[in-house]
C-alpha positions as CSV (number, residue, x, y, z in Angstrom):
1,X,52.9,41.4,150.4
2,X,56.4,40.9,151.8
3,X,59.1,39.4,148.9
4,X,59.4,35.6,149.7
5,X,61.2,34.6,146.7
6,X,63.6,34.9,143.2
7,X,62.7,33.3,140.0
8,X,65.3,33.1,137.4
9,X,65.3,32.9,134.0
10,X,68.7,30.4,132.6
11,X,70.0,31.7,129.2
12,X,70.8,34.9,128.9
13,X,70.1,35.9,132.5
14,X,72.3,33.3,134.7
15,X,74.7,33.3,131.9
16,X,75.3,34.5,128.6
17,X,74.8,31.2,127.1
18,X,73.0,32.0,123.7
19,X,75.7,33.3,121.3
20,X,78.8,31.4,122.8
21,X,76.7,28.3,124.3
22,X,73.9,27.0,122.8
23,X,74.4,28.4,119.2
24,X,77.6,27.0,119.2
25,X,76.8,23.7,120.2
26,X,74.0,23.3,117.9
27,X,76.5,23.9,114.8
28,X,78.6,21.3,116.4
29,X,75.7,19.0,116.2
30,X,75.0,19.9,112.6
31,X,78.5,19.1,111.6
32,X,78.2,15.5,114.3
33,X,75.3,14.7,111.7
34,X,76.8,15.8,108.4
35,X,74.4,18.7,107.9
36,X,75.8,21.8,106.4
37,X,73.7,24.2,108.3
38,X,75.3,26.7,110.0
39,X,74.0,29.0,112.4
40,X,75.9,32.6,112.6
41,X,75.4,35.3,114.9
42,X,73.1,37.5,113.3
43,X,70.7,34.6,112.4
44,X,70.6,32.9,115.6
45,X,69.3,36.4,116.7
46,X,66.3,36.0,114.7
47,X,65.7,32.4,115.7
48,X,65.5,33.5,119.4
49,X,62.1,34.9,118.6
50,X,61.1,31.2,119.4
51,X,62.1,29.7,123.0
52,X,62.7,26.0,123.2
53,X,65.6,24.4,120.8
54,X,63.7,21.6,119.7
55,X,60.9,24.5,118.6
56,X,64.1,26.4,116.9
57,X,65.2,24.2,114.7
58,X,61.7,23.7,113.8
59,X,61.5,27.2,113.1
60,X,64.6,27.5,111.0
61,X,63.5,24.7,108.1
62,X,59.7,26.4,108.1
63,X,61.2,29.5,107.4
64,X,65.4,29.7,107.1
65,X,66.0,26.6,105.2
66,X,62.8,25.8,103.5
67,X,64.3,23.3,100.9
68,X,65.8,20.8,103.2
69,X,64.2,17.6,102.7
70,X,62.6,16.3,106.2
71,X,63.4,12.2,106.7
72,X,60.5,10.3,107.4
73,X,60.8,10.4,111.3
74,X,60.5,13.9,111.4
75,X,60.3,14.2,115.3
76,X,63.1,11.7,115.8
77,X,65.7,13.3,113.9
78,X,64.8,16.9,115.6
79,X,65.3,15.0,118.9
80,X,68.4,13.6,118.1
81,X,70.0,16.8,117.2
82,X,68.6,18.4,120.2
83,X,70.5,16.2,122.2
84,X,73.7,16.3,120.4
85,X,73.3,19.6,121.0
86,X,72.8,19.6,124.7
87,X,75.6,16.9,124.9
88,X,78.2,19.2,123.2
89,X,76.3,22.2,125.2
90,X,77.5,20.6,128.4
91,X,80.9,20.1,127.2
92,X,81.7,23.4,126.8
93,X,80.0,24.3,130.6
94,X,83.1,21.6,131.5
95,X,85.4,23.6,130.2
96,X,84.5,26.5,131.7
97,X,83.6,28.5,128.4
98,X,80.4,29.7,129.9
99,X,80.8,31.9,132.7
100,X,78.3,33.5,135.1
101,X,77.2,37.4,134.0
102,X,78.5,39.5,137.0
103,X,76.8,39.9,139.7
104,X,74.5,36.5,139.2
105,X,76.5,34.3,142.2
106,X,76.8,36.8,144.4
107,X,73.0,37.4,144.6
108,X,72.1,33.6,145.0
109,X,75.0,33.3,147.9
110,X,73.1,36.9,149.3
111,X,69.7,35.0,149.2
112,X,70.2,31.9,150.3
113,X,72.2,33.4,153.5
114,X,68.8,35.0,154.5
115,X,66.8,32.3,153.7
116,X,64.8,33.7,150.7
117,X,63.3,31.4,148.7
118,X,64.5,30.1,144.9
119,X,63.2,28.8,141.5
120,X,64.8,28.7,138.2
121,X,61.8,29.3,135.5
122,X,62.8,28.8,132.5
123,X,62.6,27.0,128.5
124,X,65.8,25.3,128.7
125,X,65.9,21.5,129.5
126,X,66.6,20.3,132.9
127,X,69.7,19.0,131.8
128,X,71.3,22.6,130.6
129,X,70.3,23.7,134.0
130,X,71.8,21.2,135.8
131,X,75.0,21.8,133.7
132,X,75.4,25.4,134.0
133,X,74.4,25.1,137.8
134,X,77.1,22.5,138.3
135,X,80.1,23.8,136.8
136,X,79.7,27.3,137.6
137,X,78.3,26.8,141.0
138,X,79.0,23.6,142.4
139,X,77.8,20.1,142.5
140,X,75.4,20.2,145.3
141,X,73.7,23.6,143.8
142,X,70.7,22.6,142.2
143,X,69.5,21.5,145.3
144,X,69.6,25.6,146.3
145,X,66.4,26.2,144.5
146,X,63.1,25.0,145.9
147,X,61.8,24.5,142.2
148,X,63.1,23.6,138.7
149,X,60.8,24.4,136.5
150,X,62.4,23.7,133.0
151,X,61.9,22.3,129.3
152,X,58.6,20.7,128.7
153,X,56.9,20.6,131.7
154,X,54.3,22.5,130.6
155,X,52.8,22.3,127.1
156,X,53.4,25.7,126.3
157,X,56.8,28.1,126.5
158,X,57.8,31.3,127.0
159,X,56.2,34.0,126.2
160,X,53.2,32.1,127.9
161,X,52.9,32.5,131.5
162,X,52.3,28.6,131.9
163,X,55.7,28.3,133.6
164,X,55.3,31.0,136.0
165,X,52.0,29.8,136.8
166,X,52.8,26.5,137.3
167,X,56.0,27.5,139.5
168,X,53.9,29.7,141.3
169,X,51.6,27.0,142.6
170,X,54.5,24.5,143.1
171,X,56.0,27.1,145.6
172,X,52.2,28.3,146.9
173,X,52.8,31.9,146.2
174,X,51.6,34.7,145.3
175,X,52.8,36.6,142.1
176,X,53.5,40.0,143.8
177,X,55.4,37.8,146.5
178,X,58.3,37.1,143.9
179,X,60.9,38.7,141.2
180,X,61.8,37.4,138.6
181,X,64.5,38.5,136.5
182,X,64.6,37.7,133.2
183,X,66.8,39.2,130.2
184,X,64.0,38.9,127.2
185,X,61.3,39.8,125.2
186,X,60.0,36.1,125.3
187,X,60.7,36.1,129.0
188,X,59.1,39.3,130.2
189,X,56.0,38.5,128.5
190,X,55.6,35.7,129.8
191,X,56.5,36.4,133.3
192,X,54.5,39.5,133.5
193,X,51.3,37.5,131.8
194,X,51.4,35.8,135.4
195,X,51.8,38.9,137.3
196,X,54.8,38.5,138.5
197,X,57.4,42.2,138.7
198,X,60.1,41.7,136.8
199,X,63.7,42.6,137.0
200,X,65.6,42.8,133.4
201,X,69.2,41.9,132.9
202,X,70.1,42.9,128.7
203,X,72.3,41.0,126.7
204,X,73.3,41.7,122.8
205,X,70.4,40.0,121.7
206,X,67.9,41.4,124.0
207,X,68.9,44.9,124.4
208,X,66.7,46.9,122.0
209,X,63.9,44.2,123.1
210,X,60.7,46.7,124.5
211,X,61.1,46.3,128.7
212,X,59.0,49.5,129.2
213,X,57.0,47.4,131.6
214,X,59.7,46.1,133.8
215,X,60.6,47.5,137.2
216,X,64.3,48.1,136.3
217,X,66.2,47.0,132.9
218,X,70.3,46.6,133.6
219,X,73.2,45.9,132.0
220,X,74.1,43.3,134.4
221,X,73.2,42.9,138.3
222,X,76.9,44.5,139.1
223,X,79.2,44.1,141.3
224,X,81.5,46.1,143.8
225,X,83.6,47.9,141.7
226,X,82.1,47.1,138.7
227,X,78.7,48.7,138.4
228,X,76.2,48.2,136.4
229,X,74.7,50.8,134.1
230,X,70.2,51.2,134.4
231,X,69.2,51.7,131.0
232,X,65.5,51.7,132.2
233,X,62.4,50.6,133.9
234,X,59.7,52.1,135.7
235,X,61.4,52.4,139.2
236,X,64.4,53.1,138.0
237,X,65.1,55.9,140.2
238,X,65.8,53.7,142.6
239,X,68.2,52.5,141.1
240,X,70.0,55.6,140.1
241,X,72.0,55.7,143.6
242,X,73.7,52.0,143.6
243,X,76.2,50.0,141.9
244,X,75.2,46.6,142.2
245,X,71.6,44.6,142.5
246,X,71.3,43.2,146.1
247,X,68.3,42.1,148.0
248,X,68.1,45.9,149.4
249,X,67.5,47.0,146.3
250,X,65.4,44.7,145.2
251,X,63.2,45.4,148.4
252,X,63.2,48.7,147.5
253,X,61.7,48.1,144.3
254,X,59.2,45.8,145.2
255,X,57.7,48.4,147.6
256,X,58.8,51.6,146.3
């Protein structure tokens, strides 16, 4: 089957939003509520072994911060700090503290000049993704991709394939008709539990993650003059020979 379309993943693989984005907005939400939790690097590494922030901070009292007393509305007060959290999240998209990883816009621009087809699949609430999209590619920009398929909208998250599934039948494709890139453990698990190939972007969190199974791990996607490095994959001869991640070489390694 021909490639009809490019699923990405948000944090991580758009941007690297984890360790300067979202972790740092969440401590700014503790402090907003008077908590003195505070999440450092190397812990918020171990909390992204669960995907979904209302889900994390869950995870971090059951097993981080077992003696913190829960108020009586539970579910209220994780929702309220999930928002703080996304509100101060999208503050710091304003100011331009959250960049694009190299190589990400000029892919989109490549595909959406030849008419191939876009998603963003991901764990993230709509309203991150419309935030990053915004101020890093423009107002009008959500309305590239043909699907959004973000936060709850299924019952369960990454690493189930429930949101590749349900994007798949949203866009009425096939799995082996798309890529998707991804940049985790989380993430390629769940994209390859729906069958879909599966392009892998590291980050420091991710990098000693297992992508044995993925077509190609990178560094980045590159750019002219600034390669990328392959640290991996199983076609990743094909790789060996470029610089930079465009839709030739991601042809290449659909069919190769």
């Amino acid at each position: 089957m021909a490639l009809e379309a490019l699923l990405f993943d948000v944090d991580g693989t758009l941007a690297d939003t984890e360790k300067d984005g979202h972790r740092v907005a969440f401590n700014l939400a503790f402090d907003e509520a008077g908590l003195d939790w505070h999440w450092d690097e190397a812990l918020y590494g171990q909390l992204l072994a669960v995907t979904g922030g209302k889900e994390r901070i869950r995870y971090y009292l059951e097993r981080f911060n077992t003696e913190f007393t829960r108020p009586g509305d539970f579910d209220g007060f994780v929702k309220g700090l999930h928002a703080a959290k996304t509100r101060f999240y999208t503050q710091l998209l304003s100011e331009g503290k959250i960049p694009l990883r190299p190589g990400v816009e000029r892919l989109i621009h490549e595909a959406r000049a030849t008419g191939m087809r876009l998603a963003v699949v991901t764990t993230t609430t709509p309203a991150n993704v419309t935030a990053l999209l915004t101020h890093t590619l423009g107002p009008d920009s959500e309305t590239w991709f043909e699907v959004i398929a973000a936060g709850d909208i299924v019952p369960a998250k990454k690493p189930a394939p429930d949101i590749y599934h349900w994007t798949l039948e949203n866009m009425d494709l096939a799995p082996e008709q798309c890529l998707a890139l991804e940049d985790s453990d989380n993430g390629i698990r769940s994209s390859l539990s729906a069958g879909v190939p599966t392009l892998v972007t590291v980050n420091d969190y991710t990098r000693d993650d297992d992508f044995s199974k993925a077509l190609l791990t990178l560094t980045d996607l590159g750019e002219p003059g600034q390669p990328y490095t392959v640290l991996g994959g199983q076609r990743a001869s094909v790789a060996s020979d470029q610089t930079y991640v465009d839709l030739a070489l991601i042809r290449q390694l659909v069919t190769a």
